[in-house]
C-alpha positions in Angstrom: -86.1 -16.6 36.1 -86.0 -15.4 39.8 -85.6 -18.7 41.1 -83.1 -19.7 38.8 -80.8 -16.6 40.4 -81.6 -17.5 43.8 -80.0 -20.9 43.2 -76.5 -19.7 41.7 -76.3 -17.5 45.2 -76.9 -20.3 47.4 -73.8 -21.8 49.2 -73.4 -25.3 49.4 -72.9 -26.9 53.1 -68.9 -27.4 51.8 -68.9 -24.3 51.4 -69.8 -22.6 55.1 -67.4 -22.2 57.9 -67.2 -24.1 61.1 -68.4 -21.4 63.2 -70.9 -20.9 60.2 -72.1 -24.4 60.8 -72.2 -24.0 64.7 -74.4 -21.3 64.3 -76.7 -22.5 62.0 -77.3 -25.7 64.4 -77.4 -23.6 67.6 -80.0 -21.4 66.0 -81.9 -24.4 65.2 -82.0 -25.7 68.7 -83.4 -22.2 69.8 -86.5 -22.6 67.6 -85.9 -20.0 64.9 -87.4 -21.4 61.7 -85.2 -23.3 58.7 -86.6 -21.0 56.3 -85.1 -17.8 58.6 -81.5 -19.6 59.2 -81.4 -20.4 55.2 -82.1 -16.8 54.4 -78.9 -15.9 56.8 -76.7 -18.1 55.7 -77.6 -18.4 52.1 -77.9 -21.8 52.1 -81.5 -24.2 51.3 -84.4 -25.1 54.2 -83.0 -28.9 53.0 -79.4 -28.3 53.6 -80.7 -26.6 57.4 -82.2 -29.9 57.8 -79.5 -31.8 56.5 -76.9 -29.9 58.9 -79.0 -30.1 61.7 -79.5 -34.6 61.3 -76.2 -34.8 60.8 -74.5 -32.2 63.1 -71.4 -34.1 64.7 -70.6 -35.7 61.1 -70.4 -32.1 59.4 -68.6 -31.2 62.3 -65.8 -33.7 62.5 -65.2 -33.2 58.5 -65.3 -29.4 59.1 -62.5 -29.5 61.5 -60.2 -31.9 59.8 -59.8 -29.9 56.4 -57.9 -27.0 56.7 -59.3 -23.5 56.9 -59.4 -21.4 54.7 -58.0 -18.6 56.7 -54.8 -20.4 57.7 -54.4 -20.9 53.7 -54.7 -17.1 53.9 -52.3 -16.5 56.3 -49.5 -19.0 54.4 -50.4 -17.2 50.9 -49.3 -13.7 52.6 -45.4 -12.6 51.8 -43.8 -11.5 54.8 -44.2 -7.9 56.0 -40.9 -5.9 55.3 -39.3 -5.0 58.6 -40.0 -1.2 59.9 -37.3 1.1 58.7 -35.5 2.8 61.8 -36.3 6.3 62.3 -34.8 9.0 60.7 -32.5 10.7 63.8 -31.8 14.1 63.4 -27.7 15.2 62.3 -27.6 18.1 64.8 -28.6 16.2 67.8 -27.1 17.4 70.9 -27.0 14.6 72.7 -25.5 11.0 71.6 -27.4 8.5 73.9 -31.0 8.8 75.0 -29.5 8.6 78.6 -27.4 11.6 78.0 -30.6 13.5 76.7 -32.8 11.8 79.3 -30.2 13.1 82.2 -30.2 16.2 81.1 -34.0 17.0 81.4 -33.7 15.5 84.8 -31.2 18.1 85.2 -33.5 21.1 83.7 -36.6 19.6 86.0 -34.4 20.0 89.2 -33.1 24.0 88.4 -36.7 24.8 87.8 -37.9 23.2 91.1 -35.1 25.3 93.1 -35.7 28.4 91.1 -39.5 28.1 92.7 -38.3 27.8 95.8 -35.5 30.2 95.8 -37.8 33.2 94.7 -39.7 34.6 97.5 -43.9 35.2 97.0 -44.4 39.0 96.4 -45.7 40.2 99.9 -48.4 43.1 99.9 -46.4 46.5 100.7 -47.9 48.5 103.6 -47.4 52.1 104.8 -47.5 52.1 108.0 -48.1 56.0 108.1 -51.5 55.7 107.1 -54.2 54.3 108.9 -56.2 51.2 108.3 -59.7 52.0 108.1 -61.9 49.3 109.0 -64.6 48.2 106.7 -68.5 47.7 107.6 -70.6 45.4 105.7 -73.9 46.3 105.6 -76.6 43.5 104.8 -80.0 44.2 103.9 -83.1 42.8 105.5 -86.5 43.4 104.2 -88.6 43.8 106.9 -92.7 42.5 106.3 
């Protein structure tokens, strides 16, 4: 009953992928077992054998029918273009150059406003005295 289910899961070699058929060769000629590279790609330790004796024939058939991604690809109905953004009613400005000048514009009165204000400088009375502090460092002394 078990082997009976194992069968209807195995793929047939018409059935695998040209890069699935690469790989199962290329494993092959790296020494890992048929029994391991059937178990991977679902597929019998005869067809392994049979990909691996006849490699370049499997290959050459592989490549000349078409694959079944590009008859993916044709199936798929063309994306609907992007709908443009929603721009706001209110905008101020019409163009983006307009808005872009304008912030240009904003950038340069902040950088003269920094310049233009003067750093607050400490306030000092000259009627009182400076005292000079002493900095005391402690030693221990063995």
């Amino acid at each position: 009953m078990i082997a009976a289910n194992i069968q209807h899961a195995l793929k047939r070699i018409e059935d695998l992928s040209l890069r699935e058929l690469d790989m199962v060769y290329s494993l092959s000629r790296i020494g890992r077992s048929y029994s391991d590279i059937g178990k991977r790609y679902r597929i019998s330790e005869s067809d392994v054998r049979k990909i691996v004796g006849d490699y370049v024939e499997l290959r050459e058939l592989c490549e000349a029918r078409p694959s079944a991604e590009s008859q993916h690809v044709n199936l798929e109905p063309e994306l609907p273009a992007k709908k443009p953004r929603k721009r706001r009613c209110d905008a101020i400005y019409a163009t983006s150059k307009e808005r872009q000048a304008a912030y240009r514009a904003r950038l340069q009165e902040k950088r003269r406003a920094g310049v233009q204000i003067p750093s607050p400088a400490p306030v000092t009375d000259p009627s009182t005295p400076v005292e000079e502090e002493v900095y005391v460092t402690a030693v221990d002394i063995p």
